[in-house]
Steps between C-alpha positions, in 0.01 A plus 500: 500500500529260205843523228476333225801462247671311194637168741883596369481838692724375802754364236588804417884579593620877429836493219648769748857616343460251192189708433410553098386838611465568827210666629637781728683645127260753321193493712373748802493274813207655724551431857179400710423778856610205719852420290532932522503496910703196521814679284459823678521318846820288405806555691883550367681519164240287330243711652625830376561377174101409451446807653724677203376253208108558520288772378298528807234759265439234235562166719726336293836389475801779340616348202843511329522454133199329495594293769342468863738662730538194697601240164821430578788410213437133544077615460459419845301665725657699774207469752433149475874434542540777807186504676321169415195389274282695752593804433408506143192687352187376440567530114806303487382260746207420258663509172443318275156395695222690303175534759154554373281587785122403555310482765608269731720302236878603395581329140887480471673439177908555414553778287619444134730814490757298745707261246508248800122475545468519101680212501306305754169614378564421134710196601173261598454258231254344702135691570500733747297448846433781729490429851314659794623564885316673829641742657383607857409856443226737590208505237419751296294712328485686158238790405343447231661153433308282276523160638223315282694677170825379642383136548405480162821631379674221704243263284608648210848537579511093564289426193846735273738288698343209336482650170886602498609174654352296241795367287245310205489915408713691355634839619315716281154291539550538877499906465253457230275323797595736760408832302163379386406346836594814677329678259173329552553520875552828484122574364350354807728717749384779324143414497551430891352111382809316686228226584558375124866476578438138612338408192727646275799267671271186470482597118894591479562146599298345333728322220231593218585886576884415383357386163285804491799719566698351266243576167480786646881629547523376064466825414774632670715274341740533197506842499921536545506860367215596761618352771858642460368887443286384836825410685703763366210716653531414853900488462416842464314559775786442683691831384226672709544386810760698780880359392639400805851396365592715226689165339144376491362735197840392349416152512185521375593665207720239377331221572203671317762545207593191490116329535261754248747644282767357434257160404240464219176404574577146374802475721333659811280170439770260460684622799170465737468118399870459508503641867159298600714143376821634647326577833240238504643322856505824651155639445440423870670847557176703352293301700686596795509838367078518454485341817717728707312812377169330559578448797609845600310729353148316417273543829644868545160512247351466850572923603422638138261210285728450264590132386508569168816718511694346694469156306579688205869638701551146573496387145655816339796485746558121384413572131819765502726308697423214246590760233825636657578097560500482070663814433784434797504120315553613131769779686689223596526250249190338610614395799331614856594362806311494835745746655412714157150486622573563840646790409231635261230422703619691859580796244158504408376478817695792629370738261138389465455427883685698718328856418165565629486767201551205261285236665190773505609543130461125381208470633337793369609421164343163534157663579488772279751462189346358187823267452379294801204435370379139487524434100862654477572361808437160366620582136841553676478160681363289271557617136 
């Protein structure tokens, strides 16, 4: 079997007690059927206490206070330090290791709602390279797995990475790109025409098509009080989605307060330039960002036909953490740090990523709600 992931995966070292916000505080651990038989067969003290701190009915691990039963008061874990690395579950074994799963290919990619992969992820200032390895493993075999679909995702996939990783661009052009691209992509999946897939790249790259895409993104731009009402749209988007954290809804709120209404429409303005000049030798971070959920999420398109959607979650999700950056910025005296970011950016992920309620959410808003539609969409990036 082939893996493929970002080539800073194995650089990834856990924060253990000096964690942020650990990830066995506030969060059901499920325990895998082969983790289950290996805790009811251990012997002694240690046994008997995994035997007491499980519900066997759900599969998961008791919890204290929000807390796993086995986070000790240094947040250590009790079972890696009394019955070895083995003997932990396949969950906490993996995390923060996020695994999409096609046929005969694993893609593995470190999960932004860990502060200590945030950091690495975000933390390449150089362009990010994906790497592939072979695994000796029996082959297998999907039903109903599109493989000629899922080979032109790949293509299409590669042809975004070059899109996002193109530094003459700016941010917002790059999204611009990727939303209108996807968009035209999306036509020919629907028509079943995937054999004009390879014509359509030829014409992406072409450098005439930039020029073309640039008269054509002009009327998108200028519009400040459109493309604020836009944003302020999907902020509130947000509000609908399951509240994992009830500090979350809190946050939002004031950052909200201090972004749309405690500014004028002139100062909202000022504030987004300010922020672009203040951040300019960071911007690397959205392209991380773009690139990260791109690489996730994009060829899932492959089980339900969907591109379009799922570029459009890639570029929302960066569009609000860009807005949380500028309200968290003017919250404290214009100054934001990487660690600010760090922080921001793994509470994000937490609530937007870790609920299959919310993920099914997103995406169905993306499809269906008129406020991801191409125009606003673009009036919210560009204007």
């Amino acid at each position: 079997m082939e893996y493929t992931y970002p080539e800073y995966l194995y650089d990834f070292q856990c924060d253990a007690s000096a964690c942020s916000d650990t990830c066995c505080v506030g969060w059901n651990i499920m325990i895998d059927p082969v983790s289950l038989k290996k805790y009811k067969k251990y012997p002694g003290f240690f046994g008997n206490r995994l035997k007491n701190s499980i519900d066997w009915e759900r599969g998961a691990f008791e919890q204290y206070n929000g807390r796993c039963a086995f986070l000790n008061e240094e947040n250590l874990c009790d079972i890696y330090t009394e019955a070895g690395e083995e003997m932990l579950c396949k969950t906490c074994t993996r995390y923060p290791r996020h695994y999409e799963e096609y046929e005969n290919l694993r893609e593995i990619s470190l999960s932004l709602s860990c502060p200590a992969a945030a950091r690495l992820v975000l933390g390449q200032e150089k362009k990010l390279v994906f790497l592939n390895e072979y695994r000796e493993t029996p082959e297998e075999e999907y039903e109903q797995f599109d493989f000629f679909l899922f080979t032109k995702l790949n293509e299409i996939r590669d042809y975004f990475y070059q899109v996002i990783q193109n530094r003459e661009l700016t941010v917002p052009f790059r999204m611009a790109l990727l939303l209108t691209t996807a968009h035209d992509l999306q036509k020919r999946i629907d028509r079943e025409q995937l054999y004009a897939v390879d014509d359509l790249l030829k014409r992406y790259q072409n450098p005439a098509f930039r020029k073309t895409a640039e008269r054509k993104f002009v009327p998108y731009q200028g519009h400040g009080v459109k493309s604020r009402v836009q944003c302020f749209k999907m902020w509130q988007k947000l509000y609908r989605l399951e509240i994992l954290r009830p500090r979350w809804r809190e946050y939002l709120k004031q950052q909200e307060q201090v972004l749309y209404r405690d500014l004028s429409q002139e100062a909202y303005e000022e504030a987004q330039k300010e922020f672009a000049e203040y951040y300019k030798e960071r911007m690397f971070e959205y392209e991380q960002l773009l690139m990260y959920y791109v690489f996730c999420y994009l060829c899932g398109a492959v089980y339900d036909g969907d591109l379009f959607s799922k570029v459009k979650l890639a570029v929302m999700n960066t569009r609000m953490i860009q807005e949380l950056d500028v309200a968290a910025w003017l919250a404290q005296g214009k100054q934001l740090s990487f660690d600010d970011q760090i922080q921001l950016v793994h509470r994000y992920a937490r609530e937007t990523e870790h609920s299959d309620l919310n993920m099914e959410a997103l995406e169905c808003m993306a499809a269906e709600d008129e406020t991801f539609c191409l125009d606003k969409f673009l009036m919210g990036i560009l204007g």
